[in-house]
C-alpha positions in Angstrom: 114.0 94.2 92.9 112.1 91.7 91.6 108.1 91.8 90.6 107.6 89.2 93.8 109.2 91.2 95.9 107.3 94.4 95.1 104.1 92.3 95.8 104.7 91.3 99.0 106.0 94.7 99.9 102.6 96.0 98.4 100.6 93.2 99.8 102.4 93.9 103.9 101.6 97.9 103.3 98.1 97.6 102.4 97.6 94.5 105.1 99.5 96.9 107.8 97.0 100.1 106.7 93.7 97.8 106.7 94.7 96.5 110.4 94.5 100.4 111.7 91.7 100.8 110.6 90.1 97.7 111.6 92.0 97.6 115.2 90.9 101.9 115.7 87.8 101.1 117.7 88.9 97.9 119.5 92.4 99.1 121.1 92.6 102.2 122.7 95.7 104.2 122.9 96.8 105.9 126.1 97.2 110.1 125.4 100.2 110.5 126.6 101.2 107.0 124.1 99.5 108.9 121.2 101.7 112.0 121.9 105.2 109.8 121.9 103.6 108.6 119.0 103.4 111.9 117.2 106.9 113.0 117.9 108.6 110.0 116.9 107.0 110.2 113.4 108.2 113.7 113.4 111.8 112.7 114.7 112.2 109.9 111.7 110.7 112.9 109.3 113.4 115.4 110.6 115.9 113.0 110.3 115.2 111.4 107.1 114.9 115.0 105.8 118.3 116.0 107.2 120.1 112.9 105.9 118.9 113.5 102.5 119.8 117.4 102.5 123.0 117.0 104.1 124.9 113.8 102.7 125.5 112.9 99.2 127.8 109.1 98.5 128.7 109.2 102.5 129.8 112.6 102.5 129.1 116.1 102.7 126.7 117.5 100.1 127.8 121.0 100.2 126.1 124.4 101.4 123.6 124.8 98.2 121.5 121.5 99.2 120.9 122.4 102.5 120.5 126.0 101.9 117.4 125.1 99.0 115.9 122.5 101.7 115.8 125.6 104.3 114.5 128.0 101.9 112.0 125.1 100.9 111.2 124.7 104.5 111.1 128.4 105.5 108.5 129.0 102.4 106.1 125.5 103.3 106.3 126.9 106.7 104.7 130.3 105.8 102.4 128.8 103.8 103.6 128.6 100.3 101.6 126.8 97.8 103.6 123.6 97.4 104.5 124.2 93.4 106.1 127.0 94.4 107.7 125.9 97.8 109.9 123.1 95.0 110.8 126.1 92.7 112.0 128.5 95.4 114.1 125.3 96.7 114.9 124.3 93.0 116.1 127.4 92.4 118.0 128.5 95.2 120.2 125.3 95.1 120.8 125.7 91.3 121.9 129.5 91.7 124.1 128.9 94.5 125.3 126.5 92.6 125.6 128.8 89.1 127.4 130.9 91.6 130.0 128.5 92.6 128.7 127.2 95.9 129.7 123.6 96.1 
């Protein structure tokens, strides 16, 4: 990518970030839009999530990535300080795979 590229990329997240907060008192949001809102970010995160845990070059990762993601995602669930939510998955997807677990 080239450095004019990464401006304007820079340049439309920044413009796009400024306009919410400019355009947060003057348009107002229906609830019910606001909640649709809220699960569709949490859709694209779930998917985007899934994707990365479960393909690898257009195929099947194997059972030690997704098992680490779920271990990850049991631990940030309960609470788990972050550093140690990325070791638990680290290291649950590097033993499976010391192990033999594609």
């Amino acid at each position: 990518m080239t450095w004019p590229a990464v401006l304007a990329l820079a340049a439309g997240t920044y413009l796009l970030r400024l306009a919410g907060l400019v355009l947060r008192d003057r348009v107002t949001v229906p609830e019910r839009v606001e909640r649709y809102i809220d699960l569709g970010a949490t859709a694209l995160l779930v998917a985007l999530v899934a994707t990365a845990a479960l393909t690898d070059a257009g195929g099947f990762a194997g059972w030690a990535r997704p098992a680490g993601v779920a271990v990850g995602a049991l631990a940030a669930w309960r609470k788990v300080p972050f550093v140690l939510v990325v070791v638990l998955a680290a290291g649950t997807t590097a033993a499976l795979r010391a192990l033999g677990v594609p």
